[in-house]
C-alpha positions, 0 to 999 in steps of 0.5 A: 500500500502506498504512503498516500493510500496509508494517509487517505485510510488514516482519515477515512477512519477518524472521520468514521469514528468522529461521525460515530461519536457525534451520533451517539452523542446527539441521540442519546447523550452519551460520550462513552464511545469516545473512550474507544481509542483508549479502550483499545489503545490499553488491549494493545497493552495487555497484547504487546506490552503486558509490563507497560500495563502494571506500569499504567496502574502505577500511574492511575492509582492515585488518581482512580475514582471510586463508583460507589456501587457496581453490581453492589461491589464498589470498584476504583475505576480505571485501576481495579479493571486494569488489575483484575485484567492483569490477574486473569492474564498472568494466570492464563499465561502461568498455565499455558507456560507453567513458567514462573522464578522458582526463588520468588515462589519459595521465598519466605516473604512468598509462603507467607502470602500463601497461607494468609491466602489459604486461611482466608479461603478457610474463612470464608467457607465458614463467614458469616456472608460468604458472598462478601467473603468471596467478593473480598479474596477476589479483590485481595487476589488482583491487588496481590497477584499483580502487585508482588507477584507480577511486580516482583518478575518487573522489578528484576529490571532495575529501571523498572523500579524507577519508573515504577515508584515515580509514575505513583508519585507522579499521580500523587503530585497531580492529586497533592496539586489539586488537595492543595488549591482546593484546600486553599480555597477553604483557608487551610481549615482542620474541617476541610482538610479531611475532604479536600482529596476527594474524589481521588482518597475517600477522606485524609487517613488514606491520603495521609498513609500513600503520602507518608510512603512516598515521602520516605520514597522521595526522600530515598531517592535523594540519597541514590548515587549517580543522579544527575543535579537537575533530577536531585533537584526535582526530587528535593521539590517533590520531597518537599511538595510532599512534606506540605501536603503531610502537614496539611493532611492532618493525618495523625496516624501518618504523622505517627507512621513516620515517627516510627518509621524514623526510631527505625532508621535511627536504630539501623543507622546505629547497627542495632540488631533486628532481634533487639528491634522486635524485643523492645517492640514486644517488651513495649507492647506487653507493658501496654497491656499490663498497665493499659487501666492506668494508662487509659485514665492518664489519657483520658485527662487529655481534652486537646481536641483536634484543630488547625493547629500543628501542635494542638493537633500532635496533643490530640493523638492521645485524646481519649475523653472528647476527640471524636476521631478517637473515641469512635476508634475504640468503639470499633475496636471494642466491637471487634473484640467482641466480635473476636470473643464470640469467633475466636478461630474463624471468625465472622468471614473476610470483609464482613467486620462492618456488615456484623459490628453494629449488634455489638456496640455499647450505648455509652461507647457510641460517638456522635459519628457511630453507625449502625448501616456499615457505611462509614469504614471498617475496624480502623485496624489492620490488626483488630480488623482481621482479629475479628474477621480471620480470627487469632491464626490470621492475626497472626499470619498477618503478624508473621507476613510484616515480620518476615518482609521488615526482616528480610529488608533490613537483612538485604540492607545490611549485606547489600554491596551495591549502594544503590541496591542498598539505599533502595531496600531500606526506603521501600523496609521505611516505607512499608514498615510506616504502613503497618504502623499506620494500620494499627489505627485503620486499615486500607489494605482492601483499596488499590490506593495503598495495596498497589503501594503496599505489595509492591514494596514487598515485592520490591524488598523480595527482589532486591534480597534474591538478586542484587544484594550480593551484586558489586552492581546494580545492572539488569540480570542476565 
């Protein structure tokens, strides 16, 4: 075909498609078929170029819209389509090929995913909704098995790490952007700081634990050697964009998340061993328990409320006697004890914790933001949440998942030869650490905008253990 033969088709289709477009458009109002060449343009995608398609749901993640009901299942739209895409293609390759890296599936890290995975199919055959449950280990399958699975198989590339990370931070740039001049418009006020995201996180807890992760993430990269000084540059703005938008958030809990996740940068950079790490953590958490009365009525003498205030807001974490945000944390949490107290083994069933809590809640425990309709949030644990749900042996398998990835990242830190190798997996351990410290206080493990995140630093830290730790170089393997 000649080149003028080439053009004239060209032009032939795009009028085509334009005239197409303009009828739909005038007889029934609908602009839907003018996302065709981007419905295609993805199916090219998943055809051609299956790791651009991982890289695309880095990118939209962030900037994702929740449709509230789909068939009575809320979906995050485009990514959880583009995920759930990824999921069926990668096991339908995985059957044709039978093909996968051996080291990634007998990795500790790994066999841990897959006995959270095997418990929680033993809880939903014996959930209190099965159909919730089945819908909840669909979800958690196309979060994971694209997100350290297929994440972990990318990421033997080490550019694909890169753009990996900075196409979610690129998003979270857009989204920091838009939270910001929204926020402006309503003088920076606490009351509006807990909206202003919206429609791209549900409210400031979410936005605040996807900035905390990428602020250590920026800030990592600042530290990687060989990069150029204009790009040092741009990472120092994003780093600082970001660092803004934490305080702005008032997110407590993400403020508390990269407390912690300093006192262990603090305690690496001094070469304090992991065992002792976990002992004070142990030592510090049976003492709670043992003086938790005392400790509770010497909270309660606290009035600070939250407010606009940076200061006043840090005094607020640990009021217990008027904070709302507060109290109706331990309403849930109490109620998810209960709920454990009844089903200690199976609990009630993946995801059901807000269809089954309101029975038991206590009148005198119950603030002005209670609800008995399970619309507004879940447990706000990861840890008490999954008490409930999976009962004490998935609380621990949840236990043993964190562990397993923290000690894995601090181990490849530590015989790391390559300093980038070395810089990275202790930013992605920082970072996926100050997640599951922030999910003491809510969990977001069920949404994309921090599962993504999530898995993928676990996939990260897998990655950098088997193959590059012992690398002199920090080059693509062969």
């Amino acid at each position: 075909m000649s080149n003028k033969a080439k053009i004239g088709w060209v032009y032939l289709l795009t009028a085509l498609f334009i005239a197409i477009s303009l009828f739909f458009v005038v007889k029934s109002n609908n602009y839907m078929f003018f996302a065709t060449p981007i419905v295609l343009g993805v199916l090219l995608l998943y055809i051609f170029s299956f790791d651009k398609v991982m890289m695309l749901v880095s990118f939209v993640t962030p900037l994702s819209v929740v449709l509230d009901s789909f068939d009575g299942l809320a979906v995050s739209l485009p990514a959880e389509p583009l995920l759930a895409g990824i999921l069926v293609l990668f096991i339908a390759k995985f059957l044709y090929d039978g093909k996968y890296d051996r080291n990634i599936t007998i990795h500790p890290v790994a066999i841990t995913i897959y006995c959270m995975f095997l418990w929680m199919f033993v809880t939903t055959v014996t959930s209190e909704i099965p159909l919730v449950s089945m819908k909840y280990m669909l979800s958690r399958l196309w979060f994971i098995v694209p997100s350290f699975f297929f994440c972990a198989l990318l990421f033997k590339k080490p550019k694909n790490i890169d753009w990996f990370i900075w196409l979610y931070m690129a998003g979270l740039c857009i989204v920091v952007i838009y939270t910001t001049i929204i926020h402006s418009q309503h003088g920076f006020d606490n009351h509006s700081a807990h909206w202003v995201m919206s429609p791209f996180y549900n409210d400031h807890t979410a936005y605040g634990a996807a900035l905390a992760i990428y602020l250590i993430y920026a800030i990592t990269y600042v530290f990687i050697p060989g990069i150029k000084t204009s790009r040092r540059v741009i990472v120092l703005g994003v780093v600082a964009l970001l660092s803004v938008a934490m305080i702005l958030s008032s997110c407590r809990a993400a403020w508390v998340s990269l407390a912690a996740a300093i006192g262990v940068l603090a305690c690496v950079l001094l070469k304090i061993k992991f065992k002792w790490i976990l002992g004070i953590m142990i030592i510090l958490a049976g003492l709670f328990f043992t003086f938790q009365h005392q400790i509770i009525d010497a909270l309660e003498h606290n009035n600070q409320d939250a407010s606009g205030d940076i200061v006043e807001n840090i005094q607020s974490i640990t009021n217990i006697s008027t904070d709302a945000s507060n109290l109706e944390r331990f309403n849930r949490w109490h109620s998810a004890f209960r709920l454990f107290a009844e089903r200690p083994v199976f609990g009630w069933g993946p995801g059901t914790y807000q269809f089954v809590y309101a029975p038991y809640q206590m009148s005198m425990e119950k603030t002005v933001i209670s609800t008995n309709t399970g619309d507004a949030g879940n447990a706000h644990s990861e840890y008490i949440g999954t008490l409930a749900e999976q009962g004490f042996i998935g609380t621990i398998l949840l236990l043993a998942f964190v562990i397993t990835v923290v000690y894995t990242g601090l181990k490849s830190y530590k015989k790391a030869k390559n300093k980038k190798a070395k810089v990275l997996v202790l930013g992605s351990t920082l970072a996926f650490f100050s997640y599951f410290v922030h999910g003491f206080l809510n969990n977001f493990l069920d949404t994309d905008k921090l599962a993504v995140p999530v898995w993928s630093c676990a996939a990260l830290i897998v990655v950098i253990d088997l193959y590059y730790s012992n690398q002199e170089r920090f080059e693509e393997i062969q």
